[in-house]
C-alpha positions as a LaTeX table, in Angstrom:
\begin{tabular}{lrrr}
\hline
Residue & $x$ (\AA) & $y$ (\AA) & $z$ (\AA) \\
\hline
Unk1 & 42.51 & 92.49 & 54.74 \\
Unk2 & 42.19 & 93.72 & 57.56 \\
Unk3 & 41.91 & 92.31 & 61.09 \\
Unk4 & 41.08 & 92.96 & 65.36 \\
Unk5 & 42.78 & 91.21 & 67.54 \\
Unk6 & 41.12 & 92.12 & 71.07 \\
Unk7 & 43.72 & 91.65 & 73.71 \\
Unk8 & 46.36 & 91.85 & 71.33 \\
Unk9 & 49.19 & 92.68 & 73.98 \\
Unk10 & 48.61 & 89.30 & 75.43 \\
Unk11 & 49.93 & 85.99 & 74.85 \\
Unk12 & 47.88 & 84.56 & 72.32 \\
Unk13 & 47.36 & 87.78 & 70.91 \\
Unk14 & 50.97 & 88.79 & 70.23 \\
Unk15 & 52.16 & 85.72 & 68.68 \\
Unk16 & 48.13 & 85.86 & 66.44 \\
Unk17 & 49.40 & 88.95 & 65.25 \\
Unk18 & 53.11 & 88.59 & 64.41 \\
Unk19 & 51.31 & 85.14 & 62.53 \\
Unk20 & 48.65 & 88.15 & 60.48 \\
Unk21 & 51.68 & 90.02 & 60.25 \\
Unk22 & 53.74 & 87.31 & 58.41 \\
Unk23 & 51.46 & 86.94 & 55.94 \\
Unk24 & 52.22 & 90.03 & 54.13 \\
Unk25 & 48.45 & 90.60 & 53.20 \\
Unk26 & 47.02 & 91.81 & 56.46 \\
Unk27 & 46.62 & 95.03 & 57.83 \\
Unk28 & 46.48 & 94.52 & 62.16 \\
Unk29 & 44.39 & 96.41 & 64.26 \\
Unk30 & 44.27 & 95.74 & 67.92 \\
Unk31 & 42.75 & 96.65 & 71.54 \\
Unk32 & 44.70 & 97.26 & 74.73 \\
Unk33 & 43.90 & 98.98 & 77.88 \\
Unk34 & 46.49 & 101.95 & 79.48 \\
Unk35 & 47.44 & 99.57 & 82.05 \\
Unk36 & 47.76 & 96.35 & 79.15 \\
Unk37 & 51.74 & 95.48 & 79.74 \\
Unk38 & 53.57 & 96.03 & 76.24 \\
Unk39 & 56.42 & 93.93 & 76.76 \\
Unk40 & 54.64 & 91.24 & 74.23 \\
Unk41 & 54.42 & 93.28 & 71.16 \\
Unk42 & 57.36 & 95.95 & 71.72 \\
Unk43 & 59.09 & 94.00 & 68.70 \\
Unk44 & 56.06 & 94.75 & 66.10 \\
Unk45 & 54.33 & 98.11 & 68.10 \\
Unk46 & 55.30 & 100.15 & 64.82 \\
Unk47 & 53.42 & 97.65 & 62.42 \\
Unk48 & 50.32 & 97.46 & 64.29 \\
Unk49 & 47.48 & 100.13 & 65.01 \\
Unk50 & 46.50 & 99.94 & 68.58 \\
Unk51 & 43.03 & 101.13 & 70.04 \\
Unk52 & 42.80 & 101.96 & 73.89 \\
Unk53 & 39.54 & 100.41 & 74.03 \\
Unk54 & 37.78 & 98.32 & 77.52 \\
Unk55 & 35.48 & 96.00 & 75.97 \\
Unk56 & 33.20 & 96.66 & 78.91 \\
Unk57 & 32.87 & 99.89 & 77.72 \\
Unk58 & 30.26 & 99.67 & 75.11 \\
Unk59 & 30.83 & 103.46 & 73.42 \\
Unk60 & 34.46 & 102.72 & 73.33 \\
Unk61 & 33.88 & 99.30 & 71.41 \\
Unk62 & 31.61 & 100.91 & 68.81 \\
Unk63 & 34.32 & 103.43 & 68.25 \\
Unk64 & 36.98 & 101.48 & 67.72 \\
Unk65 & 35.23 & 98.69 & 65.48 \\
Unk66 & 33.66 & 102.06 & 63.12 \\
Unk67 & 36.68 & 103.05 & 63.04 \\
Unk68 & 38.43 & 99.66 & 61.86 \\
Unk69 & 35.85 & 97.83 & 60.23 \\
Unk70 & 37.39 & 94.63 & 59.86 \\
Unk71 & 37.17 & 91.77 & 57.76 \\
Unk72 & 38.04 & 89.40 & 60.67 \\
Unk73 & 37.45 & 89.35 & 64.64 \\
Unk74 & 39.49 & 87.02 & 67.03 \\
Unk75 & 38.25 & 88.12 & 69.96 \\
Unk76 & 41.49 & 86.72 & 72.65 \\
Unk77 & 40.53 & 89.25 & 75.36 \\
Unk78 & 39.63 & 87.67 & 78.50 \\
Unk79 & 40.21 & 86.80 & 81.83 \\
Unk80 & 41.84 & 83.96 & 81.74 \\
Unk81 & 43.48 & 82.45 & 84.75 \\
Unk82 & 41.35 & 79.94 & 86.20 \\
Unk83 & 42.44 & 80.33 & 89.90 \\
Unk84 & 42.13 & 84.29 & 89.64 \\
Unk85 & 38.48 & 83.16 & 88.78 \\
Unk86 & 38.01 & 81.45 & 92.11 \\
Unk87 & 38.61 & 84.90 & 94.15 \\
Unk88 & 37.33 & 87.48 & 91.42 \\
Unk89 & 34.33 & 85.55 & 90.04 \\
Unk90 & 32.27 & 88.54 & 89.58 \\
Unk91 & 34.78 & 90.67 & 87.46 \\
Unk92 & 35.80 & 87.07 & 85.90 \\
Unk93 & 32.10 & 86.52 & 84.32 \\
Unk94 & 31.53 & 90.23 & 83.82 \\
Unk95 & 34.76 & 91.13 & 81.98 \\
Unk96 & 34.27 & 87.59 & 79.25 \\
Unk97 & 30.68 & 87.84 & 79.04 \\
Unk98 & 29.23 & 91.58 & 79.26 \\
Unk99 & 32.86 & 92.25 & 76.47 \\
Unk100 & 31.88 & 89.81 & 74.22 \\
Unk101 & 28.44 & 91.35 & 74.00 \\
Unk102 & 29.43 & 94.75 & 73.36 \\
Unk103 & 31.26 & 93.69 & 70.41 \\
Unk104 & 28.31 & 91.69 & 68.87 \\
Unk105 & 25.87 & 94.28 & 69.51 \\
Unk106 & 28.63 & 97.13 & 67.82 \\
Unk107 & 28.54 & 94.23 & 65.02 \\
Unk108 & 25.30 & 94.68 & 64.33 \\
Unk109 & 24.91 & 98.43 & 65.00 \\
Unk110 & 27.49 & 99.33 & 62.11 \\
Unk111 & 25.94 & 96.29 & 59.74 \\
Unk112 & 29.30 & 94.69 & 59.62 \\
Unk113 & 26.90 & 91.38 & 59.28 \\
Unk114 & 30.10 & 90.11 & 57.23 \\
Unk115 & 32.57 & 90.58 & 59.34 \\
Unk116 & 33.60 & 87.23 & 60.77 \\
Unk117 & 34.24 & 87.15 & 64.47 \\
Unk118 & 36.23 & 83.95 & 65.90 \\
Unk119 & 35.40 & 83.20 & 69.76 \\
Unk120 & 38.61 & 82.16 & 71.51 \\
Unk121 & 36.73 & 79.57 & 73.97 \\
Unk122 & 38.56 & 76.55 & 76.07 \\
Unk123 & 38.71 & 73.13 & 76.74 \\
Unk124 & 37.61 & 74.26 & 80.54 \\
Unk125 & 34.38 & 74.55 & 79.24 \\
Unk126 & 34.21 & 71.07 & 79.47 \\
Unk127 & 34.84 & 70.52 & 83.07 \\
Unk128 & 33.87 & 67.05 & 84.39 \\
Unk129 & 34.80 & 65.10 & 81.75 \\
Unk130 & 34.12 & 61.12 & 82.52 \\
Unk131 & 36.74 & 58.02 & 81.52 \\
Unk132 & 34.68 & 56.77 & 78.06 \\
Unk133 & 34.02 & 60.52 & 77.09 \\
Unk134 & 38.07 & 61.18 & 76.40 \\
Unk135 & 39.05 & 61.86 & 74.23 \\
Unk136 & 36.59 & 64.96 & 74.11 \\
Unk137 & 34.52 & 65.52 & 70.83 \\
Unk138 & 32.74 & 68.72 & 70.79 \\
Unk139 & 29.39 & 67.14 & 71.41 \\
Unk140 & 30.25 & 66.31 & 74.86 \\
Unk141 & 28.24 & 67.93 & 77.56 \\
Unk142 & 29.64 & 70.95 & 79.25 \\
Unk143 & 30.25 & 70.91 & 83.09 \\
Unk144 & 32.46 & 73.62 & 83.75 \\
Unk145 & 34.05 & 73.37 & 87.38 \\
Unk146 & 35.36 & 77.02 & 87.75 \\
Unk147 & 34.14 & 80.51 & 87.48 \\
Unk148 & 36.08 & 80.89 & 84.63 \\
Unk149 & 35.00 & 77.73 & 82.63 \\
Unk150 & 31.18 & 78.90 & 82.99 \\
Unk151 & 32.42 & 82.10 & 81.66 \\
Unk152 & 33.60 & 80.61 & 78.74 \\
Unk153 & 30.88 & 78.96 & 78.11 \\
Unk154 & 28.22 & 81.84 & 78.61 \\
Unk155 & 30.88 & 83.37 & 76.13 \\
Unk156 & 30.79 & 79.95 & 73.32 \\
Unk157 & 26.65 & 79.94 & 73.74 \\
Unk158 & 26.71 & 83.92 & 73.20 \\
Unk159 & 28.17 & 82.94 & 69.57 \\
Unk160 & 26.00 & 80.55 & 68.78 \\
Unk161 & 22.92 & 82.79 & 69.82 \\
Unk162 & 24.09 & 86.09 & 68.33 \\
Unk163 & 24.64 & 83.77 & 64.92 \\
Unk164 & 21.03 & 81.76 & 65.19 \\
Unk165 & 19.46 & 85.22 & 65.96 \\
Unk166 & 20.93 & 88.31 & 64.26 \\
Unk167 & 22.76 & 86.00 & 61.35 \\
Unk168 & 26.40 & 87.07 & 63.11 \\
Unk169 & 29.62 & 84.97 & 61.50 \\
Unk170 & 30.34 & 83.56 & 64.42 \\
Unk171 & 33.05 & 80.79 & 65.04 \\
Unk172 & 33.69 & 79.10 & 67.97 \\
Unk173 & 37.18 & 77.41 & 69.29 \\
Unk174 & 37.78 & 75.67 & 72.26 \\
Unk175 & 41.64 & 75.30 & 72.40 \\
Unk176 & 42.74 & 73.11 & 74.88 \\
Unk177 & 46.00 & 73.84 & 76.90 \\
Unk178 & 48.16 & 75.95 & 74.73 \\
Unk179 & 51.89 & 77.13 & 75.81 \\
Unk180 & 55.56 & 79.09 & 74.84 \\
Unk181 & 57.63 & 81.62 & 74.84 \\
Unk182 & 56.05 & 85.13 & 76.86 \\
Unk183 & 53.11 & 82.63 & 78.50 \\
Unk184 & 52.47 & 84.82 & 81.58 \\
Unk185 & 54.04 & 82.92 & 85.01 \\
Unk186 & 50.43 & 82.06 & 86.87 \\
Unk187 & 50.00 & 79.58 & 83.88 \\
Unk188 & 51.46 & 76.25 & 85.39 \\
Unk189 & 53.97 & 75.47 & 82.17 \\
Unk190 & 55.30 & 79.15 & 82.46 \\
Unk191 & 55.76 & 78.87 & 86.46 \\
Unk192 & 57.51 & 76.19 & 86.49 \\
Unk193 & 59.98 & 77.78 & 83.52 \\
Unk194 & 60.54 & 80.25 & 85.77 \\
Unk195 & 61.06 & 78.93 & 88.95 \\
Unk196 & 63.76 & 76.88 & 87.47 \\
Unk197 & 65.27 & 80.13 & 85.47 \\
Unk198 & 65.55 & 81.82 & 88.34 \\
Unk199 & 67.08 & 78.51 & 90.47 \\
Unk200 & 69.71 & 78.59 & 87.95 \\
Unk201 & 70.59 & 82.72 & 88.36 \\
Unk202 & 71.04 & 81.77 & 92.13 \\
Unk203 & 68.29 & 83.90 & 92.68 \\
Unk204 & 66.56 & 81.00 & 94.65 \\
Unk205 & 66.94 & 77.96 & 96.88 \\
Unk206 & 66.53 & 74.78 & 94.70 \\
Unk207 & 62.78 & 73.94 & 95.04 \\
Unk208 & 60.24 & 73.56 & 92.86 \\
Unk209 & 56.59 & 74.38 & 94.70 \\
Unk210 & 54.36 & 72.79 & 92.25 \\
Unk211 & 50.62 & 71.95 & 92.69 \\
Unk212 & 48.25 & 69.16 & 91.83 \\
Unk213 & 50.78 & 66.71 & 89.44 \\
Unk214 & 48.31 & 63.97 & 88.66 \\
Unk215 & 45.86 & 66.14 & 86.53 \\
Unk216 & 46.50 & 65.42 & 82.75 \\
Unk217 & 46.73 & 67.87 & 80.23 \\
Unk218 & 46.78 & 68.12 & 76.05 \\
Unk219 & 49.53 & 70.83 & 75.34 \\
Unk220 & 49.89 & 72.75 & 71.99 \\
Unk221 & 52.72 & 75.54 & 71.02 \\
Unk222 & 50.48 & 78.43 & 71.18 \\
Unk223 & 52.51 & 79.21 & 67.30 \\
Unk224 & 50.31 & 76.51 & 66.07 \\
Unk225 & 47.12 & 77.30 & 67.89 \\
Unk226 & 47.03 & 81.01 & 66.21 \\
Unk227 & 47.32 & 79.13 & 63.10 \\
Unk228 & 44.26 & 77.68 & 63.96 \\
Unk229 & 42.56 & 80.42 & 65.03 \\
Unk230 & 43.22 & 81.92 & 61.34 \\
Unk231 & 42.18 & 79.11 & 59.42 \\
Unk232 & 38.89 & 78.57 & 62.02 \\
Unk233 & 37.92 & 81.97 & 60.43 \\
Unk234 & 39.09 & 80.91 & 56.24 \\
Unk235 & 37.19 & 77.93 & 56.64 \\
Unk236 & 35.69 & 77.22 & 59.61 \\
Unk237 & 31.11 & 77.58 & 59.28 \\
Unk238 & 29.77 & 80.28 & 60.83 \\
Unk239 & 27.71 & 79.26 & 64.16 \\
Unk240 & 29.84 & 76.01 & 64.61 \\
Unk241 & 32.16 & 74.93 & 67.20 \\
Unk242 & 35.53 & 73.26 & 66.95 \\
Unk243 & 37.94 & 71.69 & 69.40 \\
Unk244 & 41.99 & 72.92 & 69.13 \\
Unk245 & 44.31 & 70.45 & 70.37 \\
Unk246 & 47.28 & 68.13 & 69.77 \\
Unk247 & 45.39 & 65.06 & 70.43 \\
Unk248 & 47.31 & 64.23 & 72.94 \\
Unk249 & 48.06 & 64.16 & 76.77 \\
Unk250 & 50.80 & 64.28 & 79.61 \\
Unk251 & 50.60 & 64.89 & 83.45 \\
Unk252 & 51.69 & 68.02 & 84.71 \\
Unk253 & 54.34 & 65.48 & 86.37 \\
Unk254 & 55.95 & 64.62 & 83.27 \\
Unk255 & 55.78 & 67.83 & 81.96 \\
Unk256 & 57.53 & 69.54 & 84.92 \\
Unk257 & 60.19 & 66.32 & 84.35 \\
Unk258 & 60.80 & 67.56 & 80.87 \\
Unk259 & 61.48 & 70.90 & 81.74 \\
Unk260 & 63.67 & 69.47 & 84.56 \\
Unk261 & 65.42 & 67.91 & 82.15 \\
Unk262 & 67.14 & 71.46 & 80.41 \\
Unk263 & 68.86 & 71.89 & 83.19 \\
Unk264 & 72.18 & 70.41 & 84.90 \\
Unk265 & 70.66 & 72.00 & 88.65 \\
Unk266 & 69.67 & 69.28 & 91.12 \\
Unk267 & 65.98 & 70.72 & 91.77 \\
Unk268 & 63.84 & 69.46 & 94.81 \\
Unk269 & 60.04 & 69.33 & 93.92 \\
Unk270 & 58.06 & 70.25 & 96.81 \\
Unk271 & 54.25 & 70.72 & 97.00 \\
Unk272 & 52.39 & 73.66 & 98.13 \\
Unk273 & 48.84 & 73.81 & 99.64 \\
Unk274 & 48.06 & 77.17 & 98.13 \\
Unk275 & 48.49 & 75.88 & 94.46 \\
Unk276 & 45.92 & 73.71 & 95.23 \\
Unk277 & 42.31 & 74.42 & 93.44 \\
Unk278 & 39.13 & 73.93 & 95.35 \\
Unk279 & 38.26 & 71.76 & 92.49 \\
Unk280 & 40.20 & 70.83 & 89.77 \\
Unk281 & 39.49 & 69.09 & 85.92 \\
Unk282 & 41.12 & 65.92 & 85.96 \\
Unk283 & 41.85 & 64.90 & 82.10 \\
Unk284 & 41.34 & 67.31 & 79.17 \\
Unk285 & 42.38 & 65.81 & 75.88 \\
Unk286 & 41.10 & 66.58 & 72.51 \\
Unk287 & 39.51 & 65.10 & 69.61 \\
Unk288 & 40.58 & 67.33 & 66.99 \\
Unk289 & 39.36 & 65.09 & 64.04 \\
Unk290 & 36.32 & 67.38 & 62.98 \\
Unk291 & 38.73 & 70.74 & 62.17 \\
Unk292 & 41.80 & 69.09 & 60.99 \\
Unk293 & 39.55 & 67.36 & 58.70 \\
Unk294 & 37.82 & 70.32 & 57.78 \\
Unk295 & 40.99 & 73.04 & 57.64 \\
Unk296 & 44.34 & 70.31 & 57.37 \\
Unk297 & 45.51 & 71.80 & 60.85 \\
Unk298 & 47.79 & 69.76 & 62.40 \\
Unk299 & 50.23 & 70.42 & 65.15 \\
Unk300 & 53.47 & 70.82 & 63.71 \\
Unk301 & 55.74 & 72.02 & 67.20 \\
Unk302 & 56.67 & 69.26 & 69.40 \\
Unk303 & 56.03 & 69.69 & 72.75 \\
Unk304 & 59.24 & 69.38 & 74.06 \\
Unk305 & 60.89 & 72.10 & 71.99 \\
Unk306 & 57.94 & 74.93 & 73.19 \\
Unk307 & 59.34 & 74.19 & 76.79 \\
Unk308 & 62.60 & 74.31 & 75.59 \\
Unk309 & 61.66 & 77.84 & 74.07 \\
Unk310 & 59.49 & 78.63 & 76.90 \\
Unk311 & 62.51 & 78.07 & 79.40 \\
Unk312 & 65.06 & 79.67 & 77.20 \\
Unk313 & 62.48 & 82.78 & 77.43 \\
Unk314 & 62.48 & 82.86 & 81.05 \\
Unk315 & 66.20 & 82.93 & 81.21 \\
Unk316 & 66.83 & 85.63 & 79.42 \\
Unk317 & 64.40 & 87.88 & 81.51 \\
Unk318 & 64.91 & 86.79 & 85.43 \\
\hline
\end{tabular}
């Protein structure tokens, strides 16, 4: 089989294809840019074929999908740090949305109406979610509260056109908060990782500078989410939409007091104004019953050992 992972040097996208590569049946194919990082995939660059290919670029994306032609899409690339969305929202809706179209219309330009394309959405697409709509079914209304949640969902209704129109195998996920080892450090689990690595190096003075505690948050090893991103595509129907998620929440609180919890250094948390978001989602927890039901996914990583691994990551790089 074979398979294109877009954004394949990122996080998602690394640990998706060392999941393909596991297999022993799949033959990975993926895009990067010449300024995508490599540190993510240095361990499996000789068992992958890489493609420099910007997916705003529509010539380059019809290149690299004739030459491919895959069996299987997961399209990862995106821009994906909410607060980067707040001061870039231009590039932020330009790079998810105008990308994801390029590939769709290269779908259909090369007839690879078989090809089946999974949509990496997110749980930000929800937004405003009230107290007796939690936890969130995929039904619920969408009222994205950043740049990059509307962007997500221009992407998710995208799918669902290009499949009701032009027949695409489109399958949407929206995978709520997903975390672990090479999670880049704006993502709050992954900051926090390393602002304690490096307090234990003596790199730093002991203080944590954390933002908004209070918001609550359902967090998945990202090792099980690609799992579900596979079987989204085995089994998942084409044009449908399906929540990824544990099924359960914490506040960023007692997830920073977990991570404080590896280590033996006295940490002072502190909070800083600048981490704060002009608005910010206050619960996001999924109801995952329609896909497990429908696949057999299940979380199978606890969430205390991914920030144990996450942590353990950190400290061997700072």
């Amino acid at each position: 089989m074979r398979v294109l992972i877009t954004g394949i040097t990122g996080f998602a996208g690394s640990h998706l294809a060392e999941f393909c590569l596991a297999r022993g049946d799949v033959e990975v194919f993926g895009t990067a840019r010449w300024r995508s990082r490599m540190d993510n995939v240095n361990g499996i660059v000789d068992d992958i074929s890489l493609f420099d290919c910007d997916l705003k670029d529509p010539v380059a994306v019809r290149h690299c999908l004739s030459d491919v032609r895959p069996d299987y899409i997961f399209h990862l690339a995106a821009q994906s740090f909410v607060p980067t969305s707040w001061k870039a929202p231009v590039e932020t809706v330009c790079t998810n949305m105008v990308g994801e179209i390029n590939l769709f219309e290269a779908m259909r330009e090369l007839g690879l109406e078989d090809t089946r394309i999974q949509l990496a959405g997110s749980s930000e697409e929800y937004g405003m979610v009230y107290e007796d709509e939690v936890p969130i079914k995929e039904s619920n209304p969408l009222r994205p509260l950043s740049p990059y949640g509307v962007s997500k969902v221009g992407q998710d209704l995208l799918g669902y056109q290009y499949h009701q129109s032009y027949g695409l195998y489109t399958v949407r996920t929206r995978a709520f908060n997903h975390t672990g080892p090479r999670r880049g450090d704006v993502f709050v689990s992954s900051n926090f990782s390393r602002q304690i690595a490096t307090i234990e190096k003596g790199k730093g003075e002991p203080v944590i500078k954390v933002g908004n505690l209070e918001a609550r948050r359902d967090f998945t090893d990202v090792r099980d989410i690609v799992k579900g991103y596979w079987l989204a595509l085995e089994k998942g129907a084409p044009g449908e939409v399906y929540n990824l998620g544990s099924g359960r929440d914490v506040t960023i609180r007692k997830m920073l007091d977990m991570l404080l919890s590896f280590s033996d250094i006295e940490i002072e948390v502190r909070q800083d104004p600048e981490r704060m978001r002009p608005s910010d989602v206050e619960i996001l927890l999924a109801d995952n019953t329609r896909f497990c039901e429908l696949t057999g996914w299940a979380p199978e990583i606890p969430l205390e050992k991914t920030l144990e691994d996450l942590l353990d990551y950190w400290r061997e790089i700072v």
